[in-house]
C-alpha positions, 0 to 999 in steps of 0.5 A: 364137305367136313362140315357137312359131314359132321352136321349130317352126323350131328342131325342123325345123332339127334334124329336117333335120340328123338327115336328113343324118346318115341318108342321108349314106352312101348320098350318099357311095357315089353321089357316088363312083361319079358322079365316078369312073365306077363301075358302080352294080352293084357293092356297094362303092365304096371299094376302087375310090378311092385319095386323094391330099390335097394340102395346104400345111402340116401341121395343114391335114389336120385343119383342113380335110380330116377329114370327108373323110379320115374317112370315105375310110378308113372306107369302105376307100379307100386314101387318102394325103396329100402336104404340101407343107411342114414349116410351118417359119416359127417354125422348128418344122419337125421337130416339126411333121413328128412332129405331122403324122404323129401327126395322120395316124394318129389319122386312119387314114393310115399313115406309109407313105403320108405325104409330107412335102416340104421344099423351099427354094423352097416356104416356109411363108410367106403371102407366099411365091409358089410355083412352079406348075410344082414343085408341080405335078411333085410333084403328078403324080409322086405321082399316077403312082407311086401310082396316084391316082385321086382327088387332093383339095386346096384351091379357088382362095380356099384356105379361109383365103385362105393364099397357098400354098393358093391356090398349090396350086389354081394347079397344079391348075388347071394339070395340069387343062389339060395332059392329063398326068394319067392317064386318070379321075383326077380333081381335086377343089377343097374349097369355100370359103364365107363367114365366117358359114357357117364358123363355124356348126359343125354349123348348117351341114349344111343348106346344105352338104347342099342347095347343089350340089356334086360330094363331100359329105362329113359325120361325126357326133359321134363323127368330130368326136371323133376329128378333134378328137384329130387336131388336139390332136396338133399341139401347136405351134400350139395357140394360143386361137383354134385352140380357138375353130376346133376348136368353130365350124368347119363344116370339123370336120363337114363338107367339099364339093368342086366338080370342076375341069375338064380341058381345055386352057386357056392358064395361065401358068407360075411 
C-alpha cells in the first residue's frame, strides 16, 4: 500500500508539473497586461513591453534571469540588459565582457541593446559597498533613454545574498520612492527562496506556480537547453559547482517576481 501511495503521489506531482507547462503562456500574457495596464482586448502583449534586466556582473543574466529573458523575447518584447560591472575581481573583465555578449545572443538580446558598465566605484566585490545614488542615475538614465517600461532586477536578499545585488535592490528601492521614473514603469524584484527550493530544479514549479507573486515566468526543456548554452559561454567561471547550479537550480527553470511599490518613503543615500 506505501508503494502506491508514493507512486500516487509522484504521478500526481508530475501531472501538476505538466499543468504548469500547459498554461504557463496564457498566465504569462495575464500577468503582463495586470502589471503593465494593458487592455485584455488586445491579442498581443509582448510588443507593449520594453525590459530593462538589471544585473551586477556578467553570468548573472543566465544564472538567474533566463526563464524570464527567454520567454520576454519569444513573446516579442524588446528586452535590454544593463550590467552594472565587468566582474572584474580575478581580473578577467575583457573576457568577461565577450562572455556576456556572447550569453546575451544565445539568449536573444542583441549587443545593441547591452550595456556593460565599468565603473571604478562599482567593483566586482562582495565587500564592495555601492553608491545607491550611482546605480541608481544609470538605472533611470537607461529607463528614459530607452523608454523602459518594465525594469527587472535582483530583490533585497539578491538570490545569492551578493552585496552588489542587494545593492541594486537598494536603488531600486530608491527610485520606487522618489517619483522620478516615468509614468507605468514598473520595477520588478526577482524572488529569493530558501536553500531547499533552490536546488529542486523543475521540482519546483509547483510552488513556485501557486504561491503569489506579480510575474511567473517557466521555460521547458528546450528553454532550459538554450539557458544552459548561454552559461556554457561564460567560460571563465565555469568552475565544478557552476555544473552542479546549471542542473539543481530552479533559477535555470523558473523566475517569480514580487512588484515593488512607488511611493515616498524616507530612504538614505550612499
Amino acid at each position: 500500500m506505501y508503494v502506491y501511495l508514493v507512486l500516487f503521489a509522484v504521478l500526481s506531482y508530475l501531472v501538476c508539473i505538466k499543468y504548469i507547462y500547459n498554461r504557463q503562456w496564457h498566465a504569462l500574457r495575464s500577468s503582463l497586461r495586470r502589471t503593465l495596464n494593458v487592455s485584455s482586448e488586445r491579442k498581443t502583449v509582448g510588443a507593449d513591453v520594453r525590459a530593462l534586466v538589471v544585473t551586477a556582473h556578467p553570468d548573472d543574466e543566465c544564472m538567474f534571469f533566463t526563464p524570464t529573458i527567454i520567454r520576454l523575447v519569444e513573446l516579442n518584447a524588446s528586452v535590454h540588459l544593463l550590467c552594472l560591472s565587468e566582474g572584474n575581481y580575478y581580473h578577467q573583465g575583457s573576457q568577461r565582457r565577450e562572455e556576456l555578449l556572447r550569453s546575451c545572443a544565445v539568449l536573444g538580446i542583441p549587443a545593441s541593446r547591452v550595456t556593460i558598465i565599468n565603473h571604478e566605484k562599482l567593483p566586482d566585490d562582495p565587500k564592495a559597498e555601492w553608491s545607491v545614488s550611482l546605480v541608481s542615475s544609470a538605472v533611470l538614465r537607461h529607463v528614459t533613454d530607452r523608454c523602459i517600461n518594465m525594469v527587472l532586477t535582483f530583490d533585497g536578499r539578491g538570490v545569492s545574498g551578493h552585496a552588489n545585488h542587494v545593492a541594486i535592490y537598494k536603488a531600486v528601492r530608491h527610485l520606487a520612492s522618489t517619483g522620478e521614473l516615468p509614468k507605468g514603469c514598473v520595477l520588478l524584484a526577482l524572488e529569493t527562496v530558501g536553500l531547499l527550493r533552490k536546488y529542486t530544479s523543475f521540482l519546483d514549479l509547483p510552488f513556485s506556480w501557486f504561491l503569489p507573486s506579480h510575474l511567473h515566468c517557466v521555460v521547458g526543456p528546450k528553454g532550459y537547453k538554450q539557458a544552459k548554452a548561454a552559461m556554457l559561454c561564460h567560460r571563465s567561471q565555469l568552475l565544478w559547482f557552476r555544473y552542479l547550479y546549471i542542473t539543481f537550480s530552479r533559477y535555470m527553470f523558473t523566475n517569480t517576481f514580487q512588484i515593488v511599490p512607488q511611493g515616498p518613503k524616507n530612504l538614505k543615500i550612499y
